[in-house]
N, C-alpha and C positions, 0 to 999 in steps of 0.2 A: 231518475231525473238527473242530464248532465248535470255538473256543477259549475261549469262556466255561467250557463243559462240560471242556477239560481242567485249567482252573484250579479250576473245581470240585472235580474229581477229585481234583485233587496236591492238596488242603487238607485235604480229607477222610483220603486217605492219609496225610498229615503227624498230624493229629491222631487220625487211629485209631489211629497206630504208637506214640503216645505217653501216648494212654488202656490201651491192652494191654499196652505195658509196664508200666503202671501196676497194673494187675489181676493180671498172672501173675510179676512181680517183685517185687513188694511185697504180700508176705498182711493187711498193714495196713489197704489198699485196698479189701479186701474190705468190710472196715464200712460202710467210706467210702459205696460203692457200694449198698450197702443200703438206708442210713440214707437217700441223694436218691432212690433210688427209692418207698421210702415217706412221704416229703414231710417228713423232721426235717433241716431245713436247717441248724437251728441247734443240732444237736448232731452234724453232719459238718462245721463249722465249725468246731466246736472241737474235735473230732478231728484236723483237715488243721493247725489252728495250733500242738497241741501235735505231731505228726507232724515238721511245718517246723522248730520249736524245739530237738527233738530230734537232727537228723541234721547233718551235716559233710560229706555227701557232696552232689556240687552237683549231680549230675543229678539224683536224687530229690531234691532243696530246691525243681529247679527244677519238679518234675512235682506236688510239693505246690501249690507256688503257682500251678502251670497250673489246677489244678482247683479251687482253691479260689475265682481267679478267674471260674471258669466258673457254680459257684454261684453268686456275687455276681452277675455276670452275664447269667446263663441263668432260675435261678430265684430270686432275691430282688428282683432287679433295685436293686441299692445301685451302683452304680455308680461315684460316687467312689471307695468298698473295692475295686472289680475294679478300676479303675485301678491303682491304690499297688500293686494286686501285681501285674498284669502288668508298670508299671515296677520291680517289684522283679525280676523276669525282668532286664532288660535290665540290670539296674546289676551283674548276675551276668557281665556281658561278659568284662572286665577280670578275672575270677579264670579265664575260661577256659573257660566254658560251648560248649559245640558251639555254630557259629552255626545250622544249623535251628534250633533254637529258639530263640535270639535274633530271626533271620526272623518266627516262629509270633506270638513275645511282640508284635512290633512291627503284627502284621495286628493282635491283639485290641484293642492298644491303640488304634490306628484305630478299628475296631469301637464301641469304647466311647467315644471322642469322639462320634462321631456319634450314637449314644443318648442323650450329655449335650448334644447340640443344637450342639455346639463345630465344625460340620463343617470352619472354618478351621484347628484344631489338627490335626483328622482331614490333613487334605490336608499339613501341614506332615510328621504324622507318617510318613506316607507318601512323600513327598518323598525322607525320611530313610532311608527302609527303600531307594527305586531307587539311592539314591548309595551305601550300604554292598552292594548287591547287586549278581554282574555282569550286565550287558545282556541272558545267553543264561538266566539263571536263570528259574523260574518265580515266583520273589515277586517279579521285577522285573515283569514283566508285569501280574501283580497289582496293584502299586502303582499302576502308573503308570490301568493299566484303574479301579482305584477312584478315583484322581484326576478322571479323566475323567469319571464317572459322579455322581461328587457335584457338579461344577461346571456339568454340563447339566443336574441336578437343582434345583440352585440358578435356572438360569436359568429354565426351564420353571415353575417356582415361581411369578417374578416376571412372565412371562409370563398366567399362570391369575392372578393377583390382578387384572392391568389386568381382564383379562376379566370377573371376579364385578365390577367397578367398571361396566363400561361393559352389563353384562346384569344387573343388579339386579334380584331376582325372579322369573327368568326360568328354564326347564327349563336352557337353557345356563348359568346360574350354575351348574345345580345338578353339572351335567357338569363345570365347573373343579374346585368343592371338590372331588369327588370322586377328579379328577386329581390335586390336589395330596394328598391322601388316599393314594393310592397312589405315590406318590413321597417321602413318609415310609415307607410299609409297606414299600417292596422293598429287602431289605437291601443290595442292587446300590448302592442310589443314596443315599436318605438315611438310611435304616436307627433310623427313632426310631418302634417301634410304637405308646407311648404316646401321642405326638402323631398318628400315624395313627388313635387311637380318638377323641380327641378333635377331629378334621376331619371323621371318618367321623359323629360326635354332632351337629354341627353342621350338615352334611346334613339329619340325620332332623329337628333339631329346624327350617329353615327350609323344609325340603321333604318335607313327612313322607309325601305322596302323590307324587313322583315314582318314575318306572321304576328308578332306581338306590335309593333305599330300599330295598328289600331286603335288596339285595346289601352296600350299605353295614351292615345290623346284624349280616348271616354274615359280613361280614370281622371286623367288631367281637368275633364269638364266636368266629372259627379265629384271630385275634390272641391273644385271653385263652388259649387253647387249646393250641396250637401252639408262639406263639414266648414267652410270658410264664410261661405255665407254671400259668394264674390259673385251678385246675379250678373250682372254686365258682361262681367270676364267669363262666367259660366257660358253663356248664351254664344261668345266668342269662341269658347273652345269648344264648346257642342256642333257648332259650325263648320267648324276646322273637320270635324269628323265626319260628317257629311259629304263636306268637300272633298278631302284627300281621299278617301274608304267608304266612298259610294255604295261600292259592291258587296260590303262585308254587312252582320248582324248588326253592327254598332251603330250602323250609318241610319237604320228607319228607330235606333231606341235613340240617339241625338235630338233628333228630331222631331221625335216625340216629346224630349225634357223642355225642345226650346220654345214649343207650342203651349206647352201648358205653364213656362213661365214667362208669356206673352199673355197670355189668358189671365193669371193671376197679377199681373200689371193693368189687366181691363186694358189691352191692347187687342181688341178681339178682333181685327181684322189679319192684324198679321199671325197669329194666331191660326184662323182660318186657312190663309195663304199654306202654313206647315203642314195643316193638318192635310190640307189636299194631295199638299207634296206626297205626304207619306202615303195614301190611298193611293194615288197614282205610280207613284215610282218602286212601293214595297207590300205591292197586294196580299203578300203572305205574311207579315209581322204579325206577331202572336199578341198584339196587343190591339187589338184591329178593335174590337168591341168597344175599348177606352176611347177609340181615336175619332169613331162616328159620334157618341154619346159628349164628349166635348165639343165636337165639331158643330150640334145641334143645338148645342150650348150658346155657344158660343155665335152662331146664327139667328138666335133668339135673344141676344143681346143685341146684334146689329140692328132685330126688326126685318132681319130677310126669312118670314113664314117659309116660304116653300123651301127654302134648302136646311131649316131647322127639322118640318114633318120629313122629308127625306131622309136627312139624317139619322132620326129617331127611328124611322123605320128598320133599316137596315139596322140598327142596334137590335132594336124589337124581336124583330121578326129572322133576320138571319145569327146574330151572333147569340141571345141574352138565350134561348132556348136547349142549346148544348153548355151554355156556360157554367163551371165550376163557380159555386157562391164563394166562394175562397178568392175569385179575382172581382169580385163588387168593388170592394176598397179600391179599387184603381179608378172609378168614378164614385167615391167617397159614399157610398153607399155598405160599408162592410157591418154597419147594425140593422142593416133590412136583407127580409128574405126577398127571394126569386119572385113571389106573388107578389111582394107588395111592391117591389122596381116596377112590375106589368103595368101593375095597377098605375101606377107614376105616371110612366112614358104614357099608358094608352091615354091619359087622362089629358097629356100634352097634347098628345097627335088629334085626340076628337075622333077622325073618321078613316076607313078603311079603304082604300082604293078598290076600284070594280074590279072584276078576274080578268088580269093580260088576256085579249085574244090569241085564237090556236094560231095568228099567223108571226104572231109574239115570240112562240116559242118554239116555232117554225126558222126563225132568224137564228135563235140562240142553238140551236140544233145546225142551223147553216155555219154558223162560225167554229163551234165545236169540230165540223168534219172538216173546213179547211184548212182548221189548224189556226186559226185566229182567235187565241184564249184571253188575249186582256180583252177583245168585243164580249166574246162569250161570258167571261166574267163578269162585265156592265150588267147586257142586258138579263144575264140569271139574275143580279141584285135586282134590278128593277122590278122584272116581273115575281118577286119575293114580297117584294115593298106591297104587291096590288093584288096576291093573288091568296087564297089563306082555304086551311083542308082541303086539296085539289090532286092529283095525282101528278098535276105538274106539275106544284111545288115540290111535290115527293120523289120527282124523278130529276129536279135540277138539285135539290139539298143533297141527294144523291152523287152529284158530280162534281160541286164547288170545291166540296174539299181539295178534289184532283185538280179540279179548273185554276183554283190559285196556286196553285204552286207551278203548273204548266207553263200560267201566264208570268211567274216571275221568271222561268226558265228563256221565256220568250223577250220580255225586257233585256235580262242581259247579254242575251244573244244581239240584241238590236245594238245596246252600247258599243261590244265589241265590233261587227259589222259596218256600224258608222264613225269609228275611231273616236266616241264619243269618251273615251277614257286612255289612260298614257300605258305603255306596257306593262307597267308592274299590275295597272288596276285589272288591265285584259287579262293577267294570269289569275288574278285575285276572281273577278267574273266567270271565266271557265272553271278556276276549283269550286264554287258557289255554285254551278251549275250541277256539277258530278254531284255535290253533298247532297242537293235538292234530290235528285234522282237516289239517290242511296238510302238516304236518312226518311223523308218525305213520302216520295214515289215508290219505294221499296224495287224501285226497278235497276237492277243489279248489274244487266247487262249492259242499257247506257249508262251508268255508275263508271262500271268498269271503263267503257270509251270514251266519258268526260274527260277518265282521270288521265287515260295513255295520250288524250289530246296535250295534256298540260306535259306529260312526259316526253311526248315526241315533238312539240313545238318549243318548249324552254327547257332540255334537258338538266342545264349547267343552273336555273335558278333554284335558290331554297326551298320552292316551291314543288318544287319535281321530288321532294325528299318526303313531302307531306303526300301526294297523288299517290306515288310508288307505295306510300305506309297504306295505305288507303283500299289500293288496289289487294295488298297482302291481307289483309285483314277480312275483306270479300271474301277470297280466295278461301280463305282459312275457317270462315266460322259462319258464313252463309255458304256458300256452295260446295266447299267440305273438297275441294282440293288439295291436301297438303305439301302436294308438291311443288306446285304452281306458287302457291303461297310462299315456299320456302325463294324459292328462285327470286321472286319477287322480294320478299325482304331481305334475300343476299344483296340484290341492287342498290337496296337505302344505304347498306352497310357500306357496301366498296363503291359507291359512286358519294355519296354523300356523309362521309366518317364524321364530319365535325358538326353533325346535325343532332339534333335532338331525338330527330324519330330515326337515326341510325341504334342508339339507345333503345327507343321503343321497338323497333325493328328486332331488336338482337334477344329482347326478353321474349319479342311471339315467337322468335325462331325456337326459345327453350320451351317455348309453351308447346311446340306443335311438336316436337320432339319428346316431349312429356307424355303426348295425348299417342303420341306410338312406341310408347315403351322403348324411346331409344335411351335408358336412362342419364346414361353417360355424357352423347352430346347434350342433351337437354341440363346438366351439369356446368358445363363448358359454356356454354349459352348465359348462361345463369350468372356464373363467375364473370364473364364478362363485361355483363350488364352492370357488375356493381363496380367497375373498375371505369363507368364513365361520371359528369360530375353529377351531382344529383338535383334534381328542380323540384324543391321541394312544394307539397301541397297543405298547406295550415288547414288544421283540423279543430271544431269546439273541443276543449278539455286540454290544449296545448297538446294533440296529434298530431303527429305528421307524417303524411303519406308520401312514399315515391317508387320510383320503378324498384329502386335497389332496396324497398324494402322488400318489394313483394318478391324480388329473386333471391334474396336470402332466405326470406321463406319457404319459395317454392323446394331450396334445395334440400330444408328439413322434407318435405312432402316426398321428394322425388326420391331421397333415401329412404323412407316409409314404403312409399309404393313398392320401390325394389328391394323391399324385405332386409335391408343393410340397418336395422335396428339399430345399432351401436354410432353409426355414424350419424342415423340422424337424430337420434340422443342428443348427441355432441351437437349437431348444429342449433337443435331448438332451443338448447341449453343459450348458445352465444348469443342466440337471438335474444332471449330473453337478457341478455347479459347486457347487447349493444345498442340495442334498439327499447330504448326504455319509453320512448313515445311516439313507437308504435300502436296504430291501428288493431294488428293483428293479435299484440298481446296474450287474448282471450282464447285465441285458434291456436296459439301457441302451448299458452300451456294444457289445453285437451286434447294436445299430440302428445305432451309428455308424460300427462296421467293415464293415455292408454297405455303407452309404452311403456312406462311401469309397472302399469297392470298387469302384462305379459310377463314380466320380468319379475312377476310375486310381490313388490316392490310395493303393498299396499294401502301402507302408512304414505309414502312419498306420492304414490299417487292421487290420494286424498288431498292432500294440500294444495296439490295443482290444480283440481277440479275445483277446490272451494276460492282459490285465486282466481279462476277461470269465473267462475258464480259471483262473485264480488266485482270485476270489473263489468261484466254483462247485468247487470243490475241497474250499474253509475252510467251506462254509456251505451247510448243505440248506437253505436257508431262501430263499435266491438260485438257486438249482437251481429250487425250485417256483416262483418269478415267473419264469422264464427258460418253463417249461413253459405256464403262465399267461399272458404275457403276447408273446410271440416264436412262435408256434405259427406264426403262416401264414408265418415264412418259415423252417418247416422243420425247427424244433426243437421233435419231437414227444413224447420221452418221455426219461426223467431217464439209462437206459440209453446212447441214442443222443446226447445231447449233445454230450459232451466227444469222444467220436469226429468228429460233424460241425466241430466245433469245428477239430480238429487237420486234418482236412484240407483245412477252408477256408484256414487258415493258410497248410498247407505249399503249395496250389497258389499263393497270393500270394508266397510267397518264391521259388518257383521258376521266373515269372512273370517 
């Protein structure tokens, strides 16, 4: 079991057990509770302070002032206010207060330095919490893991500035901010959302066409959203997203957040309006099932019957029968099974439409061959909706899956064709088209001619640096060219050096070099990789993934492969030396306990393998680079591991 995820746990436990006592011990609470969920902040504020005024009893004093600080908070965000009464928590010590929640008071207070930007007070307060806590406790773990997490925050921080100093204007600037963006965002580390919108603004406004655009204005809307609490301004920048990055994934999940908090306003027509948008302009968003299932919802609120049974249908009948129960929760159904949702919806709908006539599907067969997929796609739903155990249905559920994705290819072929979008979105629309055919379609060959589109009509944009990476990787690992592939991410490299995927480019060059025993260049490749800056990927357990980790590892592997033992000793050694929050850790050292093992070495090699056993234990996440990256010598599946593990061991000790 990670340990991030049980300190999760135990915090969420601590604070549900002390919000529920709040609700079912106190009928006061009830208001309380009311009042924040319909957004009167400031008249459950002065409920909770005349509540606190009132009472002599310290545990509810102290459960007033837990929540009130939560408001302050959570949703006003006054922050100075949520301090004074979380420390009003703690000055409750001394009269006797149970220490869990003196523990509770002392995380928030943390918490809330670091939303004041104070992260040196954060860490002091923290401090304080490991020395009043014992060693075996989980807030000590806590503390000390938040300590850790803010001070590699900090560093990584200072790190991405040198970088925006030494790439000025450059897609790699745009890659820092954006890090540093995200390391304000993640409560883990520096925990100040506001200042993650204004890093995430600063992006759009010096890189308004880079690939991370996007993504930086949907953070900027599941910020306002999520952790702020800022519906209006949510809805605003969810928009913005839509607007500007039509063409991108972001723009049908926008869309999706601002429908269903139109819905939860009991604004259900405009609600509707979205929900349509998204059906018609993002036929392929994988959230398609949530989007009909509200939409009937939410038509059955208006009292418009027939576009509620429509709706339901196509929930019903096209999406709920492939669906993973794991995405019910998305229409608030994640404590019922797949029978009893049937049983729901059929019980809504009533009655079953007659079977489409054959000249029904005679039409959808006509639009299929003309190549008119967003028709085809219609009338496959409809005759879906009407038609049920039929060999039509089983010959169109057959083709939808391909149909919508067809049909999205076809949308933004129309945007482009009718200048329904500004150049950067037209490049953005033809990469969206390539990925669709790659990712989607598995069809490789238009893949490939998407991507040369975006490369031969905007060579010089950032965008040609992703196509070209896109094209190599084809090249390389589906159609098993490696020459072509090579040629191809030489181009990322010398046309496009201050790119990112020059970076990723330069590691598959060492990959495919690897995979032909060039070991040397594959080397070279390797070393280079780790000489650009690194973007890093935050892992549960404070991991962190990036290209240069995996090229330093690769180059322990690549001297392994080339039988150069001694040197790559020495490299897994460093690794283990440099990269202490690596991923790979566990792949690491069952390179070294083989390679001791050869070396008679059989005391050293045991320790490796039981460090190796001890992180693969604590961490799936080291279990899959163990799988990933250790395979040829025999550690094939997540099952058999730990067993080959033990009894490499034990014949070493018996040895």
């Amino acid at each position: 079991m990670q340990f991030t995820s049980i300190i999760l746990r135990s915090i969420t436990l601590l604070m549900l057990f002390l919000l529920l006592f709040q609700v079912t011990a106190h009928a006061q609470l009830d208001e309380v509770t009311s009042l924040i969920k319909e957004g009167y902040y400031t008249q459950a504020i002065s409920k909770l302070t005349l509540l606190s005024e009132s009472t002599k009893d310290l545990e509810k004093l102290s459960r007033y002032y837990y929540q009130l600080g939560e408001i302050y908070y959570t949703y006003t965000q006054q922050y100075p206010e949520a301090l004074n009464v979380f420390q009003s928590i703690l000055n409750l010590k001394a009269a006797g207060l149970p220490i869990p929640e003196i523990y509770l008071a002392y995380i928030k207070v943390g918490d809330v330095y670091c939303r004041m930007g104070e992260h040196n007070k954060a860490i002091h307060n923290y401090l304080t919490l490991v020395d009043i806590s014992p060693e075996t406790h989980f807030v000590n773990k806590i503390g000390w893991q938040r300590i850790r997490d803010i001070r590699t925050a900090l560093n990584d921080i200072t790190v991405q500035r040198e970088i925006i100093k030494t790439y000025r204007g450059s897609p790699i600037e745009a890659v820092a901010i954006f890090q540093i963006a995200e390391l304000y965002r993640n409560h883990s580390q520096l925990n100040q959302p506001e200042k993650a919108i204004e890093t995430y603004q600063e992006l759009l406004q010096k890189h308004p066409t880079d690939m991370l655009a996007a993504e930086a204005q949907w953070r900027i809307a599941h910020i306002r959203h999520t952790v702020l609490h800022q519906m209006s301004l949510a809805i605003e920048s969810y928009k913005k997203v839509a607007e500007y990055f039509p063409t991108t994934n972001y723009a049908a999940e926008a869309l999706f957040h601002t429908a269903n908090l139109y819905r939860q306003e009991e604004k259900y027509t405009n609600a509707i309006n979205v929900y349509v948008k998204i059906t018609d302009e993002y036929p392929n968003f994988w959230n398609m099932h949530a989007v009909y299932y509200w939409s009937g919802y939410c038509y059955e609120k208006t009292q418009n019957n027939y576009g509620a049974i429509k709706a339901y249908k196509i929930f019903l009948n096209v999406y709920l029968p492939t669906l993973d129960p794991v995405y019910l929760g998305q229409i608030s159904m994640y404590d019922k099974s797949v029978n009893e949702v049937i049983e729901l919806i059929q019980n809504k709908v009533n009655t079953i439409s007659e079977e489409l006539p054959i000249r029904e599907f005679a039409k959808f067969e006509m639009a299929v061959e003309d190549g008119n997929f967003q028709k085809a796609l219609s009338i496959g739903h409809d005759i879906m909706l009407n038609v049920s155990n039929s060999q039509i249905t089983k010959s169109i559920a057959s083709q939808l899956p391909s149909i919508k994705h067809r049909a999205a290819i076809q949308k933004l072929r129309s945007q482009i064709h009718h200048n329904m979008v500004n150049t950067t979105e037209i490049i953005r629309a033809q990469l969206h088209i390539a990925t669709i055919y790659e990712r989607e379609l598995l069809d490789y060959s238009n893949a490939v001619n998407a991507y040369r589109k975006v490369v031969e009509d905007y060579p010089e944009s950032h965008f040609a640096a992703e196509a070209y990476y896109r094209i190599g990787l084809i090249y390389a690992d589906i159609l098993e060219k490696p020459n072509s592939a090579l040629k191809t991410f030489n181009s990322v490299i010398e046309k496009h050096q201050n790119s990112i995927q020059a970076m990723m480019a330069t590691f598959q060059v060492g990959e495919i070099y690897r995979r032909l025993h060039r070991y040397d260049e594959a080397l070279n490749a390797y070393k280079i990789t780790t000489s650009y800056p690194e973007r890093e990927l935050y892992l549960s357990e404070g991991y962190k993934d990036s290209y240069a980790d995996r090229a330093l590892f690769r180059i322990g592997r690549v001297y392994f492969e080339d039988k150069r033992i001694s040197e790559s000793r020495n490299a897994f050694e460093e690794f283990i030396k440099n990269r202490p929050d690596s991923p790979r850790l566990a792949a690491a050292h069952i390179y070294l306990a083989v390679i001791n093992a050869k070396n008679g070495e059989n005391k050293v090699s045991v320790v490796h393998y039981r460090t190796a056993e001890k992180l693969l234990k604590e961490n799936t996440i080291q279990m899959r680079m163990v799988i990933d990256e250790v395979e040829s010598l025999g550690f094939l599946s997540e099952d058999t591991i730990l067993n080959k593990i033990q009894e490499r061991k034990n014949r070493l000790i018996n040895n």
